[in-house]
Every structure is written in structure tokens, then in C-alpha cells.
Short mmCIF file of the C-alpha atoms (twelve columns), coordinates in Angstrom:
data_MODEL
# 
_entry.id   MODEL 
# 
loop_
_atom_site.group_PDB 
_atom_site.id 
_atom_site.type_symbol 
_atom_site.label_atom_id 
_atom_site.label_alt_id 
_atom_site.label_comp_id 
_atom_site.label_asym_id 
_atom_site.label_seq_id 
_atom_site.Cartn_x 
_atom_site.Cartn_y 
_atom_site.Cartn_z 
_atom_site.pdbx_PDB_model_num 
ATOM 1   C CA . UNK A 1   0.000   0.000   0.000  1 
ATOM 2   C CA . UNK A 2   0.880   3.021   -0.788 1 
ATOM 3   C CA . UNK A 3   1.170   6.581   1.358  1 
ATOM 4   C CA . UNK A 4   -0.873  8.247   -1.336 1 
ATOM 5   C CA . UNK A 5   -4.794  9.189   -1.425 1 
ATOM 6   C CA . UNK A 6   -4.932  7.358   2.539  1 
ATOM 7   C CA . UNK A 7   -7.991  8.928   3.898  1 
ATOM 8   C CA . UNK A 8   -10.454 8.006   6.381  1 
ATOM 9   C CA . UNK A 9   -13.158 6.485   4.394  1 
ATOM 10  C CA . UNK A 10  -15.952 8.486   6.502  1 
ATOM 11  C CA . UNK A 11  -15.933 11.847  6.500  1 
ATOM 12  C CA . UNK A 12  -16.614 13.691  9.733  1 
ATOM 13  C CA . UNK A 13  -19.868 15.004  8.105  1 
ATOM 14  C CA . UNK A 14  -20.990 11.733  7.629  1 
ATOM 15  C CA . UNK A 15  -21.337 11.645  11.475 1 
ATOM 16  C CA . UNK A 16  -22.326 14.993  12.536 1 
ATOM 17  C CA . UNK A 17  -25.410 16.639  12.455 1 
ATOM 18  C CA . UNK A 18  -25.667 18.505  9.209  1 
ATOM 19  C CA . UNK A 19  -28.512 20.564  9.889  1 
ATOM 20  C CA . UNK A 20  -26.987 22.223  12.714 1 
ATOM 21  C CA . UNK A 21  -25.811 25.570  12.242 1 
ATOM 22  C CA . UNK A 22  -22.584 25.993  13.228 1 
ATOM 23  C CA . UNK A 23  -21.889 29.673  12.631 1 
ATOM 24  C CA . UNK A 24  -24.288 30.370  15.375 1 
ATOM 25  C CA . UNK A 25  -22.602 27.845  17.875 1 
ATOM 26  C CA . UNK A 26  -20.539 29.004  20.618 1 
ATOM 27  C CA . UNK A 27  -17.200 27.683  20.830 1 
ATOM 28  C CA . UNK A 28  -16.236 25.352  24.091 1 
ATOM 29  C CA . UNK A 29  -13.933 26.513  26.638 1 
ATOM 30  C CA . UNK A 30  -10.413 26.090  26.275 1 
ATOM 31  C CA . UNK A 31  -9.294  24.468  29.099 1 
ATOM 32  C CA . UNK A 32  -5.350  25.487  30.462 1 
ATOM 33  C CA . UNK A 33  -2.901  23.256  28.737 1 
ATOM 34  C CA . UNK A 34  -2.605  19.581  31.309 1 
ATOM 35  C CA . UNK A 35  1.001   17.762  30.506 1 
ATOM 36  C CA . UNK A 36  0.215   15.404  33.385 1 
ATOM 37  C CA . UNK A 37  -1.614  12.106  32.433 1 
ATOM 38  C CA . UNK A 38  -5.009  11.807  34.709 1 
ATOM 39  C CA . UNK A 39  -5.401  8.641   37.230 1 
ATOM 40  C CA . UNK A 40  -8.316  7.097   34.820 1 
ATOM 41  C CA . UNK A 41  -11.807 5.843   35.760 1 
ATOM 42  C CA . UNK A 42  -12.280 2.295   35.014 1 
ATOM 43  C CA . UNK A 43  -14.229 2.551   32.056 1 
ATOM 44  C CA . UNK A 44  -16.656 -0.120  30.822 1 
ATOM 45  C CA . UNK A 45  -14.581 -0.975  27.365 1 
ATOM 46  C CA . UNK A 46  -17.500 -2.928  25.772 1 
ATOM 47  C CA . UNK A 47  -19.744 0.062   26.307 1 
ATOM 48  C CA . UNK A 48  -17.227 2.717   25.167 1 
ATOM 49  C CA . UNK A 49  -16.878 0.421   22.093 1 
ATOM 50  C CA . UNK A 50  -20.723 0.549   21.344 1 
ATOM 51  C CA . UNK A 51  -21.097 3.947   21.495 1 
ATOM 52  C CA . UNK A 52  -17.788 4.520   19.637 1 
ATOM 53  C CA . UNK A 53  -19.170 2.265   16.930 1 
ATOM 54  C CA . UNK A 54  -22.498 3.586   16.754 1 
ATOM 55  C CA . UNK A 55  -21.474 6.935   15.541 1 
ATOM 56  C CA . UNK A 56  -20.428 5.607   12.506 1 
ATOM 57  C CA . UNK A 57  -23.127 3.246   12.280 1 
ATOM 58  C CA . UNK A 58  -25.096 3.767   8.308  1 
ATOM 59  C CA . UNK A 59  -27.630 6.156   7.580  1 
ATOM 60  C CA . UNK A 60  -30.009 5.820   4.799  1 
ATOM 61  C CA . UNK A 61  -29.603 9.479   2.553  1 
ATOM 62  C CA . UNK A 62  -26.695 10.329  5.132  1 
ATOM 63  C CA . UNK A 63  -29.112 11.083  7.529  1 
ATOM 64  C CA . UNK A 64  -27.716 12.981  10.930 1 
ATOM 65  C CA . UNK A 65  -26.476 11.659  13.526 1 
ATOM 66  C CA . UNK A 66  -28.312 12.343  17.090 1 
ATOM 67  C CA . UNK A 67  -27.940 15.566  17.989 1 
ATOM 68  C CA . UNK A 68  -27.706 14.748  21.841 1 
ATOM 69  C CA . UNK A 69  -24.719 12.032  21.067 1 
ATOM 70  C CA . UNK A 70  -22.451 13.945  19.705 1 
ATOM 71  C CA . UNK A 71  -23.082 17.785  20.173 1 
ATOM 72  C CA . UNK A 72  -21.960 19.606  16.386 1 
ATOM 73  C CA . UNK A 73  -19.785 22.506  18.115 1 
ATOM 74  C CA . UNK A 74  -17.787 19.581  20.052 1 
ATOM 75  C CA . UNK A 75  -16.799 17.862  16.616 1 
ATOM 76  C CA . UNK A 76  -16.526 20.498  13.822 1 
ATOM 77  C CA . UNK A 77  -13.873 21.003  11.837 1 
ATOM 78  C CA . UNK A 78  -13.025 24.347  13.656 1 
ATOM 79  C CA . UNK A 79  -12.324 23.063  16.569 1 
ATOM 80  C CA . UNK A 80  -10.336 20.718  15.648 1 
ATOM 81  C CA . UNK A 81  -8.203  22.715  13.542 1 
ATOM 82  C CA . UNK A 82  -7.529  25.530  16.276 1 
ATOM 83  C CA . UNK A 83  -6.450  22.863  17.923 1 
ATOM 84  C CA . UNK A 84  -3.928  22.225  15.258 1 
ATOM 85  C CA . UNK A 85  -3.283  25.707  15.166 1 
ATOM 86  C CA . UNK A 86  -2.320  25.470  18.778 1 
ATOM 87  C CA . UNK A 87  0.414   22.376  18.418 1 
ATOM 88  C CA . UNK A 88  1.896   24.484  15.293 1 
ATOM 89  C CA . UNK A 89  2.593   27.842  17.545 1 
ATOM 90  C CA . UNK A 90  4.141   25.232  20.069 1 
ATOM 91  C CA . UNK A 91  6.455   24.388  17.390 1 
ATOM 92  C CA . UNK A 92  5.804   21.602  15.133 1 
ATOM 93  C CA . UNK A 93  6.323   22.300  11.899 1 
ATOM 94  C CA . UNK A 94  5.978   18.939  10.035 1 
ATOM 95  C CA . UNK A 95  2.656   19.603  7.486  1 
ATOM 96  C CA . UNK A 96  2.096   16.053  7.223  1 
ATOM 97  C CA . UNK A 97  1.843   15.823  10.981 1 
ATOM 98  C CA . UNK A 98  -0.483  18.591  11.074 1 
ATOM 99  C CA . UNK A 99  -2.548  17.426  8.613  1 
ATOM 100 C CA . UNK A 100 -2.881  13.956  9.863  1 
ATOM 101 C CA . UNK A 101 -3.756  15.665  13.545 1 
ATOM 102 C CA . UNK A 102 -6.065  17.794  11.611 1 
ATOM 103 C CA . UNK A 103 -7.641  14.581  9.642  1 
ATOM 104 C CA . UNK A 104 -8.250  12.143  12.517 1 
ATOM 105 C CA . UNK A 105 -11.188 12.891  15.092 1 
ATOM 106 C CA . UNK A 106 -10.111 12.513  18.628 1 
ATOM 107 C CA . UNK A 107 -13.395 12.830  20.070 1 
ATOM 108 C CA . UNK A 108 -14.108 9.379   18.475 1 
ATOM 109 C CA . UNK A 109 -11.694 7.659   20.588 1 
ATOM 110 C CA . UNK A 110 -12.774 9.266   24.283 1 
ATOM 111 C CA . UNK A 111 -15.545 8.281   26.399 1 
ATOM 112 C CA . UNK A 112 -18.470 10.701  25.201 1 
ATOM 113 C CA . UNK A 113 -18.610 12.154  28.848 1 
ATOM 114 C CA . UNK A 114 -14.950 13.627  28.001 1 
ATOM 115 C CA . UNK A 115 -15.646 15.209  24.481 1 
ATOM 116 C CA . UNK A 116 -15.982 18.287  25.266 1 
ATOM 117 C CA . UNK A 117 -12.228 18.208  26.266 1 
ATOM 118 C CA . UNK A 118 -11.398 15.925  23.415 1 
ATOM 119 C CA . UNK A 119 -9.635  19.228  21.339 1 
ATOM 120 C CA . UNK A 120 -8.283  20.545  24.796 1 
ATOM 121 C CA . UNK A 121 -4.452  20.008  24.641 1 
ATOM 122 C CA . UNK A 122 -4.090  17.479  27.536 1 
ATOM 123 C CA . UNK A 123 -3.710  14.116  28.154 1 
ATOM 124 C CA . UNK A 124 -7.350  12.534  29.024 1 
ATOM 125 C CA . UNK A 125 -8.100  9.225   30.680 1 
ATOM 126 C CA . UNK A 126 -9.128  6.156   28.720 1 
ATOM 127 C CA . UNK A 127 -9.469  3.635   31.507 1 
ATOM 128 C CA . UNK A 128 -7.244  0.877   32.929 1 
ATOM 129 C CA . UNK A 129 -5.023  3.957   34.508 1 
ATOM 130 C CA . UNK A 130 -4.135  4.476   30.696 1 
ATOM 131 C CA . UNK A 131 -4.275  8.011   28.887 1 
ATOM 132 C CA . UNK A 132 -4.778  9.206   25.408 1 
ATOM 133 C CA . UNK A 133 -1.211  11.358  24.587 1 
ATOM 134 C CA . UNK A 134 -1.569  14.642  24.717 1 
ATOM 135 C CA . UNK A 135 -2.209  15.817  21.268 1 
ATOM 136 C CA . UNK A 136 1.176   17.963  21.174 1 
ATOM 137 C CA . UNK A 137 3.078   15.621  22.395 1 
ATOM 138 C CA . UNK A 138 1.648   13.415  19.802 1 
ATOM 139 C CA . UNK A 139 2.526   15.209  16.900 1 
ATOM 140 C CA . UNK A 140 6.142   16.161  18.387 1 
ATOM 141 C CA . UNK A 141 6.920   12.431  18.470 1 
ATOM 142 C CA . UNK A 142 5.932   11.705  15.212 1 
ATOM 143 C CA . UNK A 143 7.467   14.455  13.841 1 
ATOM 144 C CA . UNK A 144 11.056  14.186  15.550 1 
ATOM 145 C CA . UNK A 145 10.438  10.173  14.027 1 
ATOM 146 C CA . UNK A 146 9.818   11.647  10.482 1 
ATOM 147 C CA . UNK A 147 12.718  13.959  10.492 1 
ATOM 148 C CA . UNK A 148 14.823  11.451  9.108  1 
ATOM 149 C CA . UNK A 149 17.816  11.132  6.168  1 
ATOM 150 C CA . UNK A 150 14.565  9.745   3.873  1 
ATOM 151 C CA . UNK A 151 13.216  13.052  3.325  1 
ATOM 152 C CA . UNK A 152 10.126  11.674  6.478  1 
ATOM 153 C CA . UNK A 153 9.455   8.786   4.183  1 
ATOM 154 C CA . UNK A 154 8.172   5.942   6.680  1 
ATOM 155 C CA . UNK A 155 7.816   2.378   5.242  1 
ATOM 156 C CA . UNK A 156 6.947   0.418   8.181  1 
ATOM 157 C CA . UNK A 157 6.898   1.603   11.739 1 
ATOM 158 C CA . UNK A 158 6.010   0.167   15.768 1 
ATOM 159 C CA . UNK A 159 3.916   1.632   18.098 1 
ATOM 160 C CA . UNK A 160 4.290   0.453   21.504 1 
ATOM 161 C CA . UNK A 161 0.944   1.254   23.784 1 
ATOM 162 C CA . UNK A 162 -1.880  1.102   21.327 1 
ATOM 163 C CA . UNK A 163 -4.434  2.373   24.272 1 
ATOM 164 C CA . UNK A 164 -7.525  3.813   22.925 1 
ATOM 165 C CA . UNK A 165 -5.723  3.963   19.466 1 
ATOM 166 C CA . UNK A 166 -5.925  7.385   18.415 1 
ATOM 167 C CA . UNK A 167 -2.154  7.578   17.717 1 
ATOM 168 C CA . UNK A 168 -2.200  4.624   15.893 1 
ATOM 169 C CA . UNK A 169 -4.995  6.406   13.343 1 
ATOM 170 C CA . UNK A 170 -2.145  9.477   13.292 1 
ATOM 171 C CA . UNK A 171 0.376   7.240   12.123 1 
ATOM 172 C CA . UNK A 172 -1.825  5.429   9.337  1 
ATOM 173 C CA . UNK A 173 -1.442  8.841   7.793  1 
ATOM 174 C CA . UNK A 174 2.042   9.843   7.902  1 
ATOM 175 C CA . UNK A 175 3.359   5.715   7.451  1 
ATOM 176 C CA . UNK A 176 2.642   3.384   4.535  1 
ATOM 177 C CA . UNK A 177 2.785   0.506   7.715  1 
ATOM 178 C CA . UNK A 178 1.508   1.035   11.331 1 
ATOM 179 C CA . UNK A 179 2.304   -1.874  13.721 1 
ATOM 180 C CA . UNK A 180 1.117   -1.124  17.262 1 
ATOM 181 C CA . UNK A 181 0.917   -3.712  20.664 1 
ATOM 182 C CA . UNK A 182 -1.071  -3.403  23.410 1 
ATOM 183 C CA . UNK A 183 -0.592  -5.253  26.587 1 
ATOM 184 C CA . UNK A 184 -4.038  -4.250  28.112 1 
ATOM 185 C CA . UNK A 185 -6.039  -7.142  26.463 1 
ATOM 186 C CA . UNK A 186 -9.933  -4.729  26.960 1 
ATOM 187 C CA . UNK A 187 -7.875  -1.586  25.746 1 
ATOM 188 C CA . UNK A 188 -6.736  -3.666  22.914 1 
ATOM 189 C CA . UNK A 189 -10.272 -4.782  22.124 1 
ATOM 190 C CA . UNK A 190 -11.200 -1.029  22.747 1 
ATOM 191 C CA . UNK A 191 -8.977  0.256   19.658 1 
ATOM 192 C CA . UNK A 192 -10.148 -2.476  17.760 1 
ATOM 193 C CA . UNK A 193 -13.517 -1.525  18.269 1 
ATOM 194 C CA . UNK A 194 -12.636 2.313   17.813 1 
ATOM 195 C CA . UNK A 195 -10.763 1.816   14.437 1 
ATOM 196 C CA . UNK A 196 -12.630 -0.779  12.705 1 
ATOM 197 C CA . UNK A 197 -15.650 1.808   11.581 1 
ATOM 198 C CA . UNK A 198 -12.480 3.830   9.758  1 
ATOM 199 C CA . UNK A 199 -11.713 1.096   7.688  1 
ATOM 200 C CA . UNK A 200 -8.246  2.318   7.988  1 
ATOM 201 C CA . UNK A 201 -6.435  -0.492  5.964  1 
ATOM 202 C CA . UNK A 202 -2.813  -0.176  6.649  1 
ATOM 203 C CA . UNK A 203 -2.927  -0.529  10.256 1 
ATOM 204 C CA . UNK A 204 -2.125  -3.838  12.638 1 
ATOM 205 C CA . UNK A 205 -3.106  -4.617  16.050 1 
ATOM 206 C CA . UNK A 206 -1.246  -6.600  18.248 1 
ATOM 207 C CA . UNK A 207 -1.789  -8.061  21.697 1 
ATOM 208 C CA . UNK A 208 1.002   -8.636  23.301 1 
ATOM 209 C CA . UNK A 209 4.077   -7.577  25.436 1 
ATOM 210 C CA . UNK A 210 5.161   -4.199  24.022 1 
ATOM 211 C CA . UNK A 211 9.003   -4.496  25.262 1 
ATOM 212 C CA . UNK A 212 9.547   -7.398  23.075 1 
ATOM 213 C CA . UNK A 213 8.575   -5.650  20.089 1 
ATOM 214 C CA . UNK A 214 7.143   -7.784  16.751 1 
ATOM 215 C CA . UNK A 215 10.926  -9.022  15.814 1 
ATOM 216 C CA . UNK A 216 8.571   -11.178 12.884 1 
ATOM 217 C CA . UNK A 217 8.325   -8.151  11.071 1 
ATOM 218 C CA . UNK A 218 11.222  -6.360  11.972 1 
ATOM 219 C CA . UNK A 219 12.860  -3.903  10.602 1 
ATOM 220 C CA . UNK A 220 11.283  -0.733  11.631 1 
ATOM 221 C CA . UNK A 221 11.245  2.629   9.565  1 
ATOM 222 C CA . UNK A 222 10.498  4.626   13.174 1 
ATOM 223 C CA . UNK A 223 9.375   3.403   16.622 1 
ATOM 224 C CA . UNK A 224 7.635   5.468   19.077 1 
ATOM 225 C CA . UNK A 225 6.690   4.494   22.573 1 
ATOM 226 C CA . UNK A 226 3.701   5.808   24.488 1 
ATOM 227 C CA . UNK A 227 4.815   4.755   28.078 1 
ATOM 228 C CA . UNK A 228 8.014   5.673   30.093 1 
ATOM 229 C CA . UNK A 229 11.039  3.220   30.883 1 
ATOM 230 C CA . UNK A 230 14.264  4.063   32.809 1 
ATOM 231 C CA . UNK A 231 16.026  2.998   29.614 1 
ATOM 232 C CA . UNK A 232 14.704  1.816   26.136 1 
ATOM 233 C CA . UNK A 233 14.638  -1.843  25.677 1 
ATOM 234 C CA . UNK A 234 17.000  -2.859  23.394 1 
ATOM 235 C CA . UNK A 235 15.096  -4.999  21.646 1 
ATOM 236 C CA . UNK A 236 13.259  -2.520  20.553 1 
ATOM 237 C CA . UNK A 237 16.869  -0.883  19.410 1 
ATOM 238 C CA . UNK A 238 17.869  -3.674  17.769 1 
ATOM 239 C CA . UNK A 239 14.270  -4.146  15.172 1 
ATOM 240 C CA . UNK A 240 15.025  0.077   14.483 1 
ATOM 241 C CA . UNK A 241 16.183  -0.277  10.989 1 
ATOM 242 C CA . UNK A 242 19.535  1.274   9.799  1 
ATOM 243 C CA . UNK A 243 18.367  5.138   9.576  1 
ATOM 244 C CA . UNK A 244 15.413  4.775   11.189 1 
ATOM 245 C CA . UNK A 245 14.582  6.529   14.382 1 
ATOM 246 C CA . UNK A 246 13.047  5.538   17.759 1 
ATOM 247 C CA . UNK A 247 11.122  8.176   19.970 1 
ATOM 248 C CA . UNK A 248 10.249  6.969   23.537 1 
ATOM 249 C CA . UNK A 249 9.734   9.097   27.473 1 
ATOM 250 C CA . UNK A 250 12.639  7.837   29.584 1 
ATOM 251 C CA . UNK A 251 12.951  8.554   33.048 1 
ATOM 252 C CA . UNK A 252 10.799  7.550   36.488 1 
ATOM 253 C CA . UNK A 253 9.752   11.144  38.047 1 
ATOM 254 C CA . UNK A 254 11.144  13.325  36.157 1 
ATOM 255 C CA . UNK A 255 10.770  12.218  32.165 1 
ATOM 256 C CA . UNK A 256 12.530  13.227  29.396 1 
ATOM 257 C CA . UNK A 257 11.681  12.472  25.677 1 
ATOM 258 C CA . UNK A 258 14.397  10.959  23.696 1 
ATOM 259 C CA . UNK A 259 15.274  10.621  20.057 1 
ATOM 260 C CA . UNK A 260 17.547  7.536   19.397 1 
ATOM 261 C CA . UNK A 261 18.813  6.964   15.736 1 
ATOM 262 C CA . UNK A 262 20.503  3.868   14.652 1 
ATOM 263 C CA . UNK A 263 23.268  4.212   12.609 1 
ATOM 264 C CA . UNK A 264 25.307  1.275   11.781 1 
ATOM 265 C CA . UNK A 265 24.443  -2.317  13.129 1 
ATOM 266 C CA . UNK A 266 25.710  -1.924  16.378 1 
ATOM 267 C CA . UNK A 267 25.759  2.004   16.666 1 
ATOM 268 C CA . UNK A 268 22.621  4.205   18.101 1 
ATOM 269 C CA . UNK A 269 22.830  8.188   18.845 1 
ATOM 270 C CA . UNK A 270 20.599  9.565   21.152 1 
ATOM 271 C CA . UNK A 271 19.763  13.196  21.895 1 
ATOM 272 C CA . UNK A 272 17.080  14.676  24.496 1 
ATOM 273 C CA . UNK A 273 14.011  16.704  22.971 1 
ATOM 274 C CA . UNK A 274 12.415  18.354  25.916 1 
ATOM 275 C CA . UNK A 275 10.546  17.038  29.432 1 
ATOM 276 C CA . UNK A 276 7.580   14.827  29.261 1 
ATOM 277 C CA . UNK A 277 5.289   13.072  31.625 1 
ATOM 278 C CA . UNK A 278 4.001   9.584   30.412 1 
ATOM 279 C CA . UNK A 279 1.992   6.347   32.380 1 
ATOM 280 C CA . UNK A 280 5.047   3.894   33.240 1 
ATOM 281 C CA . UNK A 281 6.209   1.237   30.409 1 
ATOM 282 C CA . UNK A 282 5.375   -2.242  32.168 1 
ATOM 283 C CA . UNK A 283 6.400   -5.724  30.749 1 
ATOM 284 C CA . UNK A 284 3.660   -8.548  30.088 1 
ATOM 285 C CA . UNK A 285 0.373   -8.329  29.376 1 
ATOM 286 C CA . UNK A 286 -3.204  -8.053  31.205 1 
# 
């Protein structure tokens, strides 16, 4: 498959209310920027993945969704894009980052009692103790991973913590290949649930112990981790293709982000981006 024309096959219309006029709507709050990942409710997973699958449920004539599900100021394209707006003053300059933050909607992938902060830049609970990245901190990792000697071409790349799977969608648009493990077996069943309405073809789910990495399909264009580690793995190093790059939090209390490159087949650089604050990076699965 090829990184050209990818798309989500729905377009946000197709689950919004059309008749709704948005010019009169009042934009929501902003709420102040939260770096810190929230202790997260136990969510029931099989209900999230109802309603998460519901909104893209068919419509005969692209009829309207509910208004009462999903509220048209909460999910329009403004507010997502001032969002974008946002992560670009904070410095990311990649456009095919922004574009793929402006293209996927993150309200899909949060509980519907949290959309009205789904466009607020801070990291939100998904259940399990998990978080859904902040969405800066999103886009900053994929775009230190595409800032590579290929001109940001990404064959095939690892993500380890699928959670809800919102960064996983991200990815879909800036790789041709997204491979992503989960070790929480009902947030693995959650992404599942929240991707499969996309139809987004080039991505793969795995359940499974994300510090051993998929060494099966190994190598990896660019590997980015969504949990922190006192050190990367290095098997995890070792499935980072020649070139490629590998973006991970390291540290316990405080966190730093860190860009490791390999360069030769036993040589790796590594260089600090800027602090971070990510849920811990465990071994086995649940």
C-alpha cells in the first residue's frame, strides 16, 4: 500500500449533524494546557466500544447523527483545527503531521462524557489507569520520528501502547505501515472496536508484550513508545532499521523524551528533545 490518497473512508460530516448551524454555535472553553496524564476511571470498554461504533453506524440518505450524542460545536472542523493551530505555535512544523492531527477525530476515541475536552491540549483518561497522549506531544513524536535522512518517508513503523488507538490512526497517515501492541487485552479490544468503523487499511493490532517488540516483522522505519522506561529496551533498538529513528519518554519522576537513531548495526545516537510526563512502560500483558 501506498502513502498516497490514505484517507479516512468516513468523512466527519458523515457523522455529525448537518442541519446544525454551526456559525451560530458558541465555541467550548479552552481548558489550560494539562502535561500530566489523569489517574483514569475504570471505564466499561464494551460500552465505550458501542457507542464509539455507533457513531459511525449507516444512515439511509446520510441522515444525521443524534444531535444529543455527539453535540456539532464539540466535533466540527473548527475546533479541531484551532487545535492544530495550537500544536503548530508550540512548534511543530511537520505539514504532514499537522494534517494527519487535523484529519483524525479525537473525540471518536474518548468516552463521550470527556468530548468536550477531546480538542483541549491534555492528556485525558481512557481507563485501565491508561491516557490518550496529549495531542502535542503526539505530533512532536511523530514528527522528531519523520525527520529522518529519507526526506520523512516511513515504510513500516512500531507503536508500543496502542491504548484507545488514536495515535495509531495518526500514524496510518504519515506511514505506509503502522504496527502497534497493546498489553491491556480490553484496551486492545477497545482500539479495535474504535478503528474498525475507519476502515483504515494499513494498520495492525497486536496483543502482546510491548518491550519485546514484533521481531517477525522487523525492521522498523520509526518506533515510538507511548509509556516511560528508565532505559529503552534494546530490543526494541535492535528491530530500528539502519536510519530509522526511535522516539520513547525515559525517566521515572522526572521524564525526558528521547530521540535515538541507529546508525550502523551496532551504533545508536541519542539526543534529548524536551521534558515529558508519560503512564510507566510495564512488561507482560493483562
Amino acid at each position: 500500500m501506498t502513502g498516497k490518497g490514505k484517507r479516512f473512508p468516513l468523512s466527519l460530516s458523515a457523522v455529525v449533524d448537518r442541519s446544525t448551524n454551526r456559525e451560530g454555535q458558541a465555541s467550548p472553553k479552552v481548558a489550560k494546557s494539562v502535561a500530566t496524564p489523569q489517574t483514569a476511571t475504570q471505564n466499561a470498554a464494551a460500552q465505550h466500544a458501542k457507542r464509539a461504533a455507533s457513531a459511525f453506524e449507516p444512515r439511509a440518505h446520510n441522515a444525521p447523527a443524534a444531535s444529543h450524542e455527539r453535540p456539532a460545536a464539540l466535533i466540527s472542523d473548527a475546533v479541531r483545527h484551532a487545535m492544530v493551530a495550537r500544536i503548530g505555535k508550540a512548534g511543530v512544523r511537520d505539514a504532514k503531521v499537522l494534517a494527519a492531527m487535523q484529519a483524525v477525530p479525537r473525540h471518536l476515541f474518548l468516552d463521550p462524557g470527556l468530548s468536550a475536552q477531546a480538542y483541549v491540549d491534555a492528556s485525558l483518561p481512557i481507563g485501565y489507569h491508561q491516557t490518550i497522549s496529549q495531542p502535542y506531544i503526539v505530533a512532536r513524536m511523530i514528527e522528531a520520528m519523520r525527520n529522518n535522512a529519507n526526506n520523512g518517508e516511513l515504510n513500516r513503523v512500531l507503536e508500543i501502547g496502542t491504548g484507545c488507538g488514536y495515535q495509531a490512526a495518526v500514524l496510518s497517515l504519515v506511514a505506509k505501515e503502522v504496527y502497534s501492541i497493546e498489553r491491556i487485552k480490553p484496551l486492545h479490544e477497545l482500539a479495535k472496536a474504535n478503528l474498525r468503523p475507519m476502515r483504515i487499511a494499513n494498520i495492525r493490532l497486536h496483543y502482546g508484550d510491548g518491550m519485546l517488540g514484533l521481531p517477525q516483522v522487523a525492521p522498523f522505519d520509526g518506533i515510538i513508545l507511548a509509556a516511560a522506561g528508565m532505559e529503552v529496551p534494546q530490543s526494541l533498538l535492535e528491530q530500528l532499521a539502519i536510519g530509522g529513528r526511535l522516539v520513547a519518554p525515559v525517566g521515572g519522576r522526572h521524564q525526558v523524551l528521547q530521540l535515538v537513531q541507529r546508525i550502523g548495526k551496532f551504533e545508536w545516537t541519542s539526543e534529548t528533545l524536551e521534558d515529558c510526563h508519560f503512564v510507566p512502560l510495564r512488561a507482560g500483558t493483562v
